[in-house]
N, C-alpha and C positions, 0 to 999 in steps of 0.2 A: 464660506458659511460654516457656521457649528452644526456638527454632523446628529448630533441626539435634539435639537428644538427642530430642524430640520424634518428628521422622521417620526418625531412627536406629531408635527402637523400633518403631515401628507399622513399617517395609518390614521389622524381622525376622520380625512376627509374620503379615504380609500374606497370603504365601504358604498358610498353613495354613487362611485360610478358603476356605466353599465360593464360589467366583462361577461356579457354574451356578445358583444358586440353587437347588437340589433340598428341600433342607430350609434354611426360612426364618432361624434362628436358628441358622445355620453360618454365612450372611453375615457378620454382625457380627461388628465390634472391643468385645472387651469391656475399662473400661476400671475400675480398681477402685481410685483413689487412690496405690497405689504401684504399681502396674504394668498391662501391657495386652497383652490375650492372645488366642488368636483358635482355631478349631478345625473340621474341617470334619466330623468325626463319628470318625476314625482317626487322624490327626495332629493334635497340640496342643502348641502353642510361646506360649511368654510372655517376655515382657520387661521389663528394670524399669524404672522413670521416673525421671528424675534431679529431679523437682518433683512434690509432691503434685497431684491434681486429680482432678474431681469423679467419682461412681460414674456410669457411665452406658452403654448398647450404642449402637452407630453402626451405618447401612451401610458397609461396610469398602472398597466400590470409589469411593464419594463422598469419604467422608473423607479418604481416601489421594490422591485423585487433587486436592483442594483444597489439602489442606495442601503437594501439591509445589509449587504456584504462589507459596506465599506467598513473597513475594522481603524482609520484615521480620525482622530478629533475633527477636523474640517475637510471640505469638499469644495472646490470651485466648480462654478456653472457660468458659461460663456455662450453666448448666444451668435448665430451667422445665421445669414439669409435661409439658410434649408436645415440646421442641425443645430441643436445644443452639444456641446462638448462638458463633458463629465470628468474632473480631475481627481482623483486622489493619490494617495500615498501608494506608488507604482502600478496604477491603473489612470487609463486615459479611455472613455467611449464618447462615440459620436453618435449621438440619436438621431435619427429621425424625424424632422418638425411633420405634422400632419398637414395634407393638403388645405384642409380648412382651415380661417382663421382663426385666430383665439379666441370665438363667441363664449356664447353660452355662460353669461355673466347673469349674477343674480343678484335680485334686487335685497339686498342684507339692511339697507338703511332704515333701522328701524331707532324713530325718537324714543320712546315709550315702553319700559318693558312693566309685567306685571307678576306680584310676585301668586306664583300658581298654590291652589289651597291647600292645608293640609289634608292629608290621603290620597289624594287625588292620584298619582301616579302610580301608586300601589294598585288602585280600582283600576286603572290603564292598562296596566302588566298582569292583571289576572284577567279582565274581560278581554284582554286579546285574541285569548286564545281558540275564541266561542265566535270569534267573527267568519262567516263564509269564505269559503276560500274558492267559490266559481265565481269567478270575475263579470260572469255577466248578472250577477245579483245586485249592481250598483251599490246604493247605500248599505246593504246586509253587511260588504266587506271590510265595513271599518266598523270603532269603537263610539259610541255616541254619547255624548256628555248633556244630561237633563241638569236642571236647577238643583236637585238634591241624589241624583242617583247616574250610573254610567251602566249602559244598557250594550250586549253585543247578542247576535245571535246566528244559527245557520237554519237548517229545513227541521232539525231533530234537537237542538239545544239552547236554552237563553243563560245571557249570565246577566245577573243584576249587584252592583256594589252600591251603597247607601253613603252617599258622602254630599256634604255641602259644595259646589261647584262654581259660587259667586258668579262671576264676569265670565267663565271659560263656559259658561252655559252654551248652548243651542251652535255647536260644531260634531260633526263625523270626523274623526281622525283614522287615517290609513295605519294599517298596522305595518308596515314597511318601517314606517320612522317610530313606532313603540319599541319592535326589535332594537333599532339603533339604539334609542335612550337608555333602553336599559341596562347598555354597560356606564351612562353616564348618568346616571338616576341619582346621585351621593353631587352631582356637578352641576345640577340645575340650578339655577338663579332666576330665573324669570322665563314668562313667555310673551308674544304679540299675536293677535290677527290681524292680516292684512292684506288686501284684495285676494281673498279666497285662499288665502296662505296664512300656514301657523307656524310662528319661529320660536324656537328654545334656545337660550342665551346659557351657555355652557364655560364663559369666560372667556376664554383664548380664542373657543372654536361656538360656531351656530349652527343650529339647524332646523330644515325649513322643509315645511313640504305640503303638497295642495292639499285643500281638504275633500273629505269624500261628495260628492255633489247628491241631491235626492233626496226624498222625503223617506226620515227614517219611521216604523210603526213605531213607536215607543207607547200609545198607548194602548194599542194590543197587546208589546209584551207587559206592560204591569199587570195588564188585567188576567193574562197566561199564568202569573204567579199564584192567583187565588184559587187554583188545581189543585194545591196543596194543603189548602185551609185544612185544619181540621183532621188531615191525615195522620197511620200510624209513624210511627218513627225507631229508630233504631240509635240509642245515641252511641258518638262516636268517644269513647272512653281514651286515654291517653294511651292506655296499654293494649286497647286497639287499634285505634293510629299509628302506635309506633309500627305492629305487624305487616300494616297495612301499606305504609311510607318504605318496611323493609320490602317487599314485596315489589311495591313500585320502580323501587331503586334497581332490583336484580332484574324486571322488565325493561328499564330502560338500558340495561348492560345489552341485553339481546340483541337491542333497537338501535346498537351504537353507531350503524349504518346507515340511518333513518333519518332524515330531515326532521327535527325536533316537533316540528307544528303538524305531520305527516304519521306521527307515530300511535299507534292505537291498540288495547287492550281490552277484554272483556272481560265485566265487573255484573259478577251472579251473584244473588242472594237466595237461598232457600232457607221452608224450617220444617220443625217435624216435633213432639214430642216438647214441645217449647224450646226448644235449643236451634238455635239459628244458626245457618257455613254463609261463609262470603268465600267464592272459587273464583280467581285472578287469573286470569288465561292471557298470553298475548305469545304471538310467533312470528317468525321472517323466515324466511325461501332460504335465505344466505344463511343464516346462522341456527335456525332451530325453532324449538317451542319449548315455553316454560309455562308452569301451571302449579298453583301455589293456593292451600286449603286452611280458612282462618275460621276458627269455633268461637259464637258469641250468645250474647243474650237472644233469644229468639222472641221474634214479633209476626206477627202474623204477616204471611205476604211470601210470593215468589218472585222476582223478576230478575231481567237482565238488560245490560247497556252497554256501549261502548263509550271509554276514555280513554283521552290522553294519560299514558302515566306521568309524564314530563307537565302535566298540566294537575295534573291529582296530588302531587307533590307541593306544585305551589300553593294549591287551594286549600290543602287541609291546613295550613298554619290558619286559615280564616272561618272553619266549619267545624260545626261541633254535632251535628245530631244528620241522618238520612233519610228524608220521609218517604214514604209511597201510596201513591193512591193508584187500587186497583181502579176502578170506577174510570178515571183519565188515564192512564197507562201511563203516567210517569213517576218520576222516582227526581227527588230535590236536597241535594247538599246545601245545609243550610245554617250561617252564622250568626253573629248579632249584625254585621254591617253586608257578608256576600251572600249570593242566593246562587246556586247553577244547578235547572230543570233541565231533565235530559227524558227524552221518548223513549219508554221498555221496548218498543215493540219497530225496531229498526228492521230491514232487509238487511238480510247479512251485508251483502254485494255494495249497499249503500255508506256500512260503515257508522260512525259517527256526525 
């Protein structure tokens, strides 16, 4: 077999198994003659093969991590009762088959794809970010797609994106498979639902994954949004953005340890005199603290909140003004299509 369509397919399908190994037979690359697919119990992506070859399951950290060495145009794979056999250009390895069989097959047969609306995946990859991340919060942990808007939220933050949503209406999507799409977001073609399952047609490769189950509040949080009616605001000027984004960026240097969705900073506003500071603080154990003083138009209002920087990043290409209302205690980046309400008055210990 051609060694580059080869490892084209297995690093798309990589991501999706388990390597904690928690349940054994999420490890595996399963590989089924025309294509190779992988699953970690929630997320399931497959891809096709540009060469037939043989049915069989692998360890997916082994085989991945061999077949990047092969420095040979082609690779033979030979199947025996207990072992694949791995050939190349002065290399021979004998795997391991896993005691279990080759399960763990997914149902890919999809007639019907649909082509997803425009924005929409944009509104995905920004409200991601805002989805709960305690897994006993059921539906809070995924993104939730209304008729015209995509809604996420945790105990302290909502994000609301303003998009037309057609047919992908009234589903929670996990944010496990947002992460994935997003290196493939330029690759989507179409999506399906189907027995509680949402597939994104990527061309060569799919991917699929349950949806979140539960009833989400959605119309609590629209009605959380009207907190803001009315409030002062502070707009966000290009040449404040840019400081702000420079800021964010040297925060996320610090955080370069930090699981991206894991990372957080504190975002003050004071004023005095009419003249307004916005003070950007965020630190880690391992590497430091960094703390950075930006001079602006001053609006009446004190507060303070925690963000993502790795998520303030993305959101400012979509917000242009930051309201606050003392009166609710929150404070709302806010643009023509994104909205994200964040609570002034967090427990430290709590975070964002």
């Amino acid at each position: 077999m051609k060694v580059k369509p080869l490892l084209e397919a297995v690093s798309a399908v990589f991501p999706a198994a388990d390597h904690k190994g928690l349940v054994p037979e999420f490890k595996h690359l399963y590989f089924d003659e025309k294509y190779v697919q992988a699953t970690n119990g929630s997320l399931f992506i497959r891809a096709d093969l540009e060469e037939p070859c043989p049915k069989f399951a692998i360890d997916s950290e082994v085989f991945y991590a061999l077949l990047k060495t092969v420095t040979s145009d082609t690779v033979e794979l030979e199947l025996s009762e207990k072992a694949l056999t791995l050939k190349a250009k002065g290399m021979k390895s004998e795997l391991a088959l896993p005691g279990s069989p080759a399960t763990g097959t997914i149902d890919f047969d999809v007639k019907e794809w649909t082509k997803v609306p425009d924005g929409l995946m944009k509104g995905l990859f920004l409200c991601r970010f805002t989805a709960c991340p305690d897994q006993t919060a059921g539906p809070l942990t995924g993104v939730r797609i209304e008729k015209d808007a995509i809604l996420s939220c945790d105990r302290w933050r909502i994000s609301l994106y303003s998009v037309e949503a057609g047919a992908m209406a009234g589903v929670t999507l996990p944010v496990d498979l947002l992460d994935e799409l997003k290196g493939y977001a330029s690759q989507i073609k179409g999506y399906a639902v189907k027995d509680q399952t949402i597939y994104f047609d990527l061309g060569r490769a799919r991917i699929g994954a349950k949806l979140v189950q539960g009833t989400f509040p959605s119309d609590k949080l629209f009605g959380a949004m009207d907190q803001v009616e009315g409030a002062s605001g502070l707009t966000l000027t290009a040449d404040l953005k840019e400081k702000i984004v420079l800021a964010s960026k040297r925060q996320n240097i610090l955080e370069g340890n930090v699981l991206e969705f894991d990372r957080m900073s504190k975002f003050t506003y004071t004023s005095a005199n009419k003249k307004g500071k916005i003070i950007l603080y965020a630190e880690n154990q391992a590497t430091g603290t960094i703390e950075e003083v930006i001079e602006c138009k001053g609006v009446k209002g004190e507060f303070s909140f925690f963000i993502n920087p790795m998520f303030l990043l993305e959101m400012f290409e979509e917000t242009d003004s930051l309201l606050y209302s003392e009166k609710h205690t929150v404070a709302c980046f806010e643009g023509n299509q994104f909205m994200h309400l964040v609570k002034t008055k967090v427990p430290e210990a709590q975070g964002a």
